[in-house]
C-alpha positions in Angstrom: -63.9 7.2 -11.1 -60.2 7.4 -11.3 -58.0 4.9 -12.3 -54.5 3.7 -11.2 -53.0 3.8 -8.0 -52.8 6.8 -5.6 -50.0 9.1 -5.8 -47.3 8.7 -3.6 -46.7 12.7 -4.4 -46.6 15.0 -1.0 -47.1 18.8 -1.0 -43.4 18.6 1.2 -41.4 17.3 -2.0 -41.1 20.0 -3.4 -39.1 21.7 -1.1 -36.7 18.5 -0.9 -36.4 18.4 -4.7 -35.4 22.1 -4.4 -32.6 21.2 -2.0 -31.3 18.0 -3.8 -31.5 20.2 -7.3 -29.5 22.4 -5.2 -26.6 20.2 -4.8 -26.8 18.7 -8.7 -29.1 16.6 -8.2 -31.0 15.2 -11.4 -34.5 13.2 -12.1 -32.8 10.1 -11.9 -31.3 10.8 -8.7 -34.7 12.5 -7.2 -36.5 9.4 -8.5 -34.2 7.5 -6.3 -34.3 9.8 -3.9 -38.1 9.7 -3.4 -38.3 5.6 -4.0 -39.6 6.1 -7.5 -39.1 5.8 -11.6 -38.2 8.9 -13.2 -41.2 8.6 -15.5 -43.0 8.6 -12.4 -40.9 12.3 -11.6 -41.7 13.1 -15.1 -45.2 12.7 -13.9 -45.3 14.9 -10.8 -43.7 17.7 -13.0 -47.4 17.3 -15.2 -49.8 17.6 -12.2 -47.8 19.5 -9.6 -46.9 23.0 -11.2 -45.0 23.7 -7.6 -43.0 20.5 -8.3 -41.7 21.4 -11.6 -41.4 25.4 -10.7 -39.1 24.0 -7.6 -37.2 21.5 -10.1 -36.5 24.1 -12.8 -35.7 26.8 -10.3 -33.1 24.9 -8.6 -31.9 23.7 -11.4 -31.3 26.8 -13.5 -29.8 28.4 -9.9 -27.2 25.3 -9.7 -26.5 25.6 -13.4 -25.8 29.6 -13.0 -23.4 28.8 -10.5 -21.4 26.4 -12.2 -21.3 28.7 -15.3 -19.9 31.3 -13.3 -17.3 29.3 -11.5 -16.2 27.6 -14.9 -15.6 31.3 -15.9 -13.8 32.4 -13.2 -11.4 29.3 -13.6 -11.0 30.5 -17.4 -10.2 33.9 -16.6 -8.2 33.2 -13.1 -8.6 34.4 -9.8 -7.7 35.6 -6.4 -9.5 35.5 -3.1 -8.2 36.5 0.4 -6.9 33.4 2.6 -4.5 32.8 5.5 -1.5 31.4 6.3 -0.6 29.6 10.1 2.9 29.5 11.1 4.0 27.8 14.7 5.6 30.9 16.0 7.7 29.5 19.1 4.5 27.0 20.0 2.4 30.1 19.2 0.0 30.1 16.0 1.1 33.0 13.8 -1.8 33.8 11.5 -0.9 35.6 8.1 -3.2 37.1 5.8 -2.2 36.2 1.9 -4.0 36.6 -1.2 -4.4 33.3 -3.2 -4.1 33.7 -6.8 -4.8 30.8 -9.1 -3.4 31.5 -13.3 -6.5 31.2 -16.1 -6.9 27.5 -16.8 -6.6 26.9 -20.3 -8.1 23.5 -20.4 -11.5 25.7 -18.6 -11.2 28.3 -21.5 -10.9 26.1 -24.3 -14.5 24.1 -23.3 -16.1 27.6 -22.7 -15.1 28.8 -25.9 -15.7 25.3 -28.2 -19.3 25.5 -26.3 -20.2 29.6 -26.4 -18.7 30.0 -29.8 -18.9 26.9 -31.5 -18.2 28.4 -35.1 -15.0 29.9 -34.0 -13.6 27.7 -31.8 -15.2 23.7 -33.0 -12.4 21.1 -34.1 -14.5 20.1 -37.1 -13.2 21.5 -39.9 -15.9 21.8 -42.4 -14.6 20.9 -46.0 -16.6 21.6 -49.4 -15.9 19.5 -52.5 -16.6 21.7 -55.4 -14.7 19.5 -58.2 -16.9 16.8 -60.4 -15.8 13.2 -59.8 -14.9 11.4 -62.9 -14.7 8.1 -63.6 -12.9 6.1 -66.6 -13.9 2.7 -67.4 -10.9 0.2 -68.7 -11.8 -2.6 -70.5 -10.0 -5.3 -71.2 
């Protein structure tokens, strides 16, 4: 006999957590999302292996992108854009290339979190000397 109340879980969630993960989404949010607690997300994860696979999948695929555009903004970039100029009431469009410099602030958090030994603020400091101490009596 089982215990507890039924699950409020449905085969289609999956595909909606996919989605949501897809946008940043995390098990907070999809607990609100579905009208739930996120222990109760935690718990779907357990029993529903295309629940979690959907979860981490979209997860990792957000978190790939935002690696690689955090690169690109450390290391600079161009893409192809356009210009419109009002040429005598006529729209005059320009192909340009956009360039936007390395961001240093973007470079600084890659390295500090990719190569923490090199890059860390923490300067680690080792006392080698004996501490002594002198009593004074009076």
């Amino acid at each position: 006999m089982k215990k507890g109340r039924p699950t409020r879980y449905k085969k289609e969630f999956a595909e909606q957590a996919y989605k949501l993960c897809q946008l940043g989404a995390t098990d907070n949010q999809l607990a609100d999302f579905f009208g739930v607690s996120e222990v109760t997300i935690n718990t779907w994860k357990k029993k529903h292996s295309e629940f979690l696979k959907s979860i981490k999948n979209s997860k990792y695929d957000f978190d790939t992108k935002i690696e690689m555009s955090l690169a690109q903004r450390a290391m600079g970039f161009s893409h192809p854009d356009v210009k419109v100029f009002n040429n005598d009431g006529t729209p005059l469009v320009v192909p340009i290339t956009k360039h936007y410099p390395p961001d240093t602030g973007a470079c600084v958090f890659w390295l500090k979190n990719r190569k923490p030994n090199q890059w860390r603020e923490k300067v680690e400091q080792e006392h080698t000397g004996g501490v002594q101490i002198k009593v004074i009596r009076e």
